[in-house]
N, C-alpha and C positions, 0 to 999 in steps of 0.2 A: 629323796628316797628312790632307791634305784627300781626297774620292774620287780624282781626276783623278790624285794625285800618287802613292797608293797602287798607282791599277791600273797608272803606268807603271815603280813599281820593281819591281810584280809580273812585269811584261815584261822589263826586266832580267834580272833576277832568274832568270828562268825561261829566258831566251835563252843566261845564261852554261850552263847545264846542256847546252841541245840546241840545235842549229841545224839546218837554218835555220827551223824551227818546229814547232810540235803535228803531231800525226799523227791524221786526225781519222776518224771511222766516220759517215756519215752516211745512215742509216737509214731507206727509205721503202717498206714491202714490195712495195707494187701500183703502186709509181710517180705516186702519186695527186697530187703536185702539183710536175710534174717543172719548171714555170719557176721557181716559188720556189727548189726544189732547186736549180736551176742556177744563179740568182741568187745565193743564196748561198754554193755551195760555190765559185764563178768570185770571188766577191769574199774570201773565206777563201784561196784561193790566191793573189791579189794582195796578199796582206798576209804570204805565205812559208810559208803553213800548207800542209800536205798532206792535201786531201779523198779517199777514196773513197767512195762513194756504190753502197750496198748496196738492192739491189731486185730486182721480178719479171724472169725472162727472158723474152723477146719472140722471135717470129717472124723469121727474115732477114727483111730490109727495112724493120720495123719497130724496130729497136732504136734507143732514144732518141740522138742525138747530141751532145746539150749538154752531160754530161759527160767530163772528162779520162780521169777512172778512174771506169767503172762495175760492181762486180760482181754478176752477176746471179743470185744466189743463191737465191733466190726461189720455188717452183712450175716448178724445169724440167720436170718430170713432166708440165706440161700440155703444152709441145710435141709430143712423145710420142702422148699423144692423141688431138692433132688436133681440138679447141676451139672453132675459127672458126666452125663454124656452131652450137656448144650458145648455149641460152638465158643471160640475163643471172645469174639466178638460178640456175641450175647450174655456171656457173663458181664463182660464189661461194663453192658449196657444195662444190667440188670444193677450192676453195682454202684453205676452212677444216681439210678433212679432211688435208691437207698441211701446213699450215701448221706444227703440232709437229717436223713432219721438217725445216722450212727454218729452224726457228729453232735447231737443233740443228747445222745445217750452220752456220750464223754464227754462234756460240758455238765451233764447233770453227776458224773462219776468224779469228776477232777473236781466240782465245787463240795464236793462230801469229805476228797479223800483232803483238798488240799497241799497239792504236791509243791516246793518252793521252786521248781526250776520243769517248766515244760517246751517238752524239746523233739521236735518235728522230723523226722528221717525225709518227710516225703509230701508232699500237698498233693492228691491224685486229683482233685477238683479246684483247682485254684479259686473261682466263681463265688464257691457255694463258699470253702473253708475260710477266707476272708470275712464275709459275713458274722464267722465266729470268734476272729482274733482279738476285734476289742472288749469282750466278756473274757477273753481266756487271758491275755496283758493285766485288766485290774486283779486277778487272780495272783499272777507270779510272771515273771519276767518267762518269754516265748522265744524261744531259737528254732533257728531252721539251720541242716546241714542241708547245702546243696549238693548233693553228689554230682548235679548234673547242672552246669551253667547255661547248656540248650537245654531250653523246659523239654521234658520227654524228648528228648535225643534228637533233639531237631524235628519230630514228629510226633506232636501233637495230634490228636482228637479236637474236633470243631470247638466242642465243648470245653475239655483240656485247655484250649489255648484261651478262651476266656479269663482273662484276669492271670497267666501266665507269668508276667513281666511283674506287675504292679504288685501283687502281693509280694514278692523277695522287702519290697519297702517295709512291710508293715511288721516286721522280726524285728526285736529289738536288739537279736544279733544274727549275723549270718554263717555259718564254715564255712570255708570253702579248703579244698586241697593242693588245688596249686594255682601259681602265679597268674596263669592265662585265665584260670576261672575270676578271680578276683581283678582282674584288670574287665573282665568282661562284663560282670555284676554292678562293677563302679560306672558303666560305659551306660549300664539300664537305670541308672540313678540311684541307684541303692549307696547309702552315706557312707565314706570311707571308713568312721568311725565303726560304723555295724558291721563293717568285714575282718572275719578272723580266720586267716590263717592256720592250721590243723592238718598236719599229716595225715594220710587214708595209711593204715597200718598193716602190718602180715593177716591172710586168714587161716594161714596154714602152719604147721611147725614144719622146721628146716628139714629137709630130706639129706641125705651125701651125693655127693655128685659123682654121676656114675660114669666110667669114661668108657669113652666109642669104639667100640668093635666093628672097623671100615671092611667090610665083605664085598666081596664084588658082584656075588649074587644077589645083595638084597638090597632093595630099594631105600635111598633117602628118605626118610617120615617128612614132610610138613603139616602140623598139626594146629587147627582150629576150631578153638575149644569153650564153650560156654553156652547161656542161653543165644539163641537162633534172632536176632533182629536186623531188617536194613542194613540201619546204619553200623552192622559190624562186617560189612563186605564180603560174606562168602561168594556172591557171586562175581568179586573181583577176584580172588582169589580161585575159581575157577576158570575163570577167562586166561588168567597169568597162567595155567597152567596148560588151557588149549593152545597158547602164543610160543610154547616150547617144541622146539627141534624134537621130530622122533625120538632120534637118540636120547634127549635129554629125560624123554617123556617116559623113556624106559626104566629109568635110574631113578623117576622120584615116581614117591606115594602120599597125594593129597587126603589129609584125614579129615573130615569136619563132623563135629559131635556135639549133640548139647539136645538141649530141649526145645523145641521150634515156639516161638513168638511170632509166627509172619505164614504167609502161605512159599512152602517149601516148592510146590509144583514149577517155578520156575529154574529154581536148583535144579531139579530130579532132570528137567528137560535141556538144561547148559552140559550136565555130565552126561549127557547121551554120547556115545561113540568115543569115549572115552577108557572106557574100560577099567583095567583095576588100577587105574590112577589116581581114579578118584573116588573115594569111601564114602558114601553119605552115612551117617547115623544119628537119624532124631527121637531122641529119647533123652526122659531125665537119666542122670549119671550121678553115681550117688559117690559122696567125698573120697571111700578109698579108692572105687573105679578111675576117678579124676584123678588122684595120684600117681595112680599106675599108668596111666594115659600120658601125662605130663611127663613121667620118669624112662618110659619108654621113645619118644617121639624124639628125632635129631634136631631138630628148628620147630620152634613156638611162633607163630604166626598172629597178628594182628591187622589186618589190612582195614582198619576202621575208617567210616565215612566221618565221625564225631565223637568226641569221648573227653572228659574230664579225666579223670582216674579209673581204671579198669580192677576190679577187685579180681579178674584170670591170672592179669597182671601180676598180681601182688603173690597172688599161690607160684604164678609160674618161677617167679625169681628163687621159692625155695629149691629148684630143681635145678640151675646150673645148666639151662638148655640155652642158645644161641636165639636172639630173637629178630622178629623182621616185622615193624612196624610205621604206623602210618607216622608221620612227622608231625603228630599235632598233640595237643594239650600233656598229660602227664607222658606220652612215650615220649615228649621231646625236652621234656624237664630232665625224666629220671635216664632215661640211656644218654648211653655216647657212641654215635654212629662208627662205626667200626671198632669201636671196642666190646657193646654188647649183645652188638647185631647189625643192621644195618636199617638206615630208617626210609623211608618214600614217600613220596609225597600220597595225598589220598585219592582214593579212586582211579589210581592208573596203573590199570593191568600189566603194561609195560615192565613202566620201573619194578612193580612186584618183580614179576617173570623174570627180569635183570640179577635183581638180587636173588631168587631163590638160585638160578643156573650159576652162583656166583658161590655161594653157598655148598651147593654139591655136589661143586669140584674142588673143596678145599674142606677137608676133613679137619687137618691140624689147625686150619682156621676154626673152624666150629668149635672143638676142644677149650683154643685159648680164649674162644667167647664166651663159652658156655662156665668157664674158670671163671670169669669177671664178670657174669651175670649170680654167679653163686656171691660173690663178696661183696654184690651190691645188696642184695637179700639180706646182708649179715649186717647191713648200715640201715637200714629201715629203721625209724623210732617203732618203740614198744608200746603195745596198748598200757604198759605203765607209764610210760611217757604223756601217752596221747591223754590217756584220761586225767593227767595231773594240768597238764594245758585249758583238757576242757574245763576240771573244774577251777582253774583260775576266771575261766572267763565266767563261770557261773556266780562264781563270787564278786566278782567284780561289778555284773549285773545285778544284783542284789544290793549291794552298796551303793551302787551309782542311783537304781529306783529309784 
């Protein structure tokens, strides 16, 4: 019996039992990457499955909208509190100290509702949430999507890194999104069998691609865009940009945008004397903003230190913009170095510098990248694809149990 034919007597199979689908738990403590979340659990319900979708509680006014069912299980202890003005690092610390008490709350929520397939966006405590996997297996089969084959981007918390490695073992399946994560996961002993392959999908609908209006007055955009951490290089992408000739320095306009995860004062102090070259702006930026930023901007920029698949990424490809990234994990899958940008190695302000100056004198080049960064956008599998995949493997762990 071939794959294709397998997984859909598994469907069968599985639909005479229950209708009108899985009952699913999907899992993301801090909400940390709520369009994926909603992408997927909105296209798992288009295929009859029933999502809920387990995370931090939030603030009135604040709580996320994209899902159906969201239960907010999470740190409500921090409403309580009163949070909003502590440090970044003190929530965290505040969250980890709770964290035992909220994973016991959904342990005693998942053995009531009985969900058939629970499924993990995110281990923020690897330590602690181990402790809870083998209650939560005799329940229903447990997946983990790794977004990120370095546990927290290469950069760990003391705590975090405890049990890091070891629990990816203890899923009885794993996603990964591309090749190099899944070579990397089997490298930590995680069983070939348990790794499964899963495209990271669009979070955006497709925009038109807008074509370049070369002005001699106005500056090149390079724009870098997203939440603010290390390992996404702005401050090599700064450097790249102090390493450029006057002249060149005149021609381009470094943008970086997003909402800070790190302490920025090292940024604020690399763009000294630089002048309006370089735009810092930290702040959240709410989706249509980001669109208009992405649709606006000549060259989309990536100079990441680490990175599995980038979900900026994924929005940026709906725009048709020229891109310039680090050579590692999904930019070195999904582009093609001088067809959709140009790629560098990581952390060397050089090569960046190289390629942007390379970039800013070749308009028509940018155009015809920015044309083949739109038609790769247009090949990306569909969250209806992606959730027919998953739930093959859901069925598949179900019958194997």
């Amino acid at each position: 019996m071939t794959g294709a034919a397998k997984a859909s007597s598994l469907v069968v199979d599985h639909a005479a039992r229950r209708a009108p689908g899985l009952k699913i738990a999907l899992i993301d403590p801090s909400l940390f990457t709520i369009p994926y979340d909603a992408k997927l659990a909105g296209a798992l319900g288009e295929l009859g499955h029933c999502v809920t979708v387990y995370g931090e509680a939030r603030r009135p006014g604040e709580e996320p909208t994209e899902f159906k069912r969201l239960r907010p299980l999470f740190y409500p202890e921090l409403l309580r509190l009163g949070t909003a003005h502590w440090t970044r690092p003190a929530v965290r610390l505040a969250k980890g100290a709770l964290h035992w008490r909220a994973m016991r709350r959904l342990v005693d929520d998942l053995l009531t509702t009985s969900p058939d397939i629970i499924h993990f966006q995110w281990s923020p405590l690897p330590a602690v949430d181990r402790l809870f996997l083998r209650k939560l297996r005799r329940l229903a089969p447990v997946v983990l999507t790794a977004h990120d084959s370095h546990p927290f981007n290469g950069t760990p918390s003391r705590l975090q890194h405890l049990g890091a490695i070891g629990i990816l073992r203890e899923f009885d399946s794993v996603i990964v999104h591309t090749e190099e994560a899944q070579a990397r996961l089997s490298s930590f002993g995680v069983p070939a069998g348990r790794l499964v392959r899963i495209p990271h999908g669009p979070l955006y609908e497709a925009h038109p691609v807008a074509t370049y209006e070369v002005k001699s007055a106005e500056r090149v955009r390079f724009l870098l865009f997203g939440k603010l951490k290390h390992y996404k290089g702005a401050d090599v992408l700064i450097e790249a940009f102090r390493r450029l000739p006057p002249y060149l320095q005149a021609r381009i306009e470094v943008q970086i945008v997003g909402k800070p995860y790190m302490d920025v004062t090292p940024l604020h102090e690399a763009a000294l004397g630089l002048g309006a070259g370089v735009r810092l702006d930290f702040r959240f930026v709410s989706d249509d903003e980001m669109n208009h930023l992405l649709g606006q901007t000549d060259v989309i920029v990536f100079p990441y230190r680490e990175i599995d698949i980038s979900g900026v990424l994924m929005a940026a490809l709906c725009h048709g913009r020229p891109i310039i990234a680090s050579r590692i994990g999904g930019f070195a899958e999904l582009l093609v170095d001088g067809r959709h940008g140009l790629l560098v190695p990581p952390d060397d302000a050089g090569a960046l510098a190289t390629a942007m100056a390379q970039l800013c004198a070749q308009p028509q080049v940018r155009l015809t990248m920015g044309a083949a960064v739109a038609e790769l956008g247009t090949a990306i599998p569909g969250w209806d694809d992606i959730a027919r995949r998953t739930t093959e493997l859901y069925y598949t762990l179900l019958r194997t149990g």
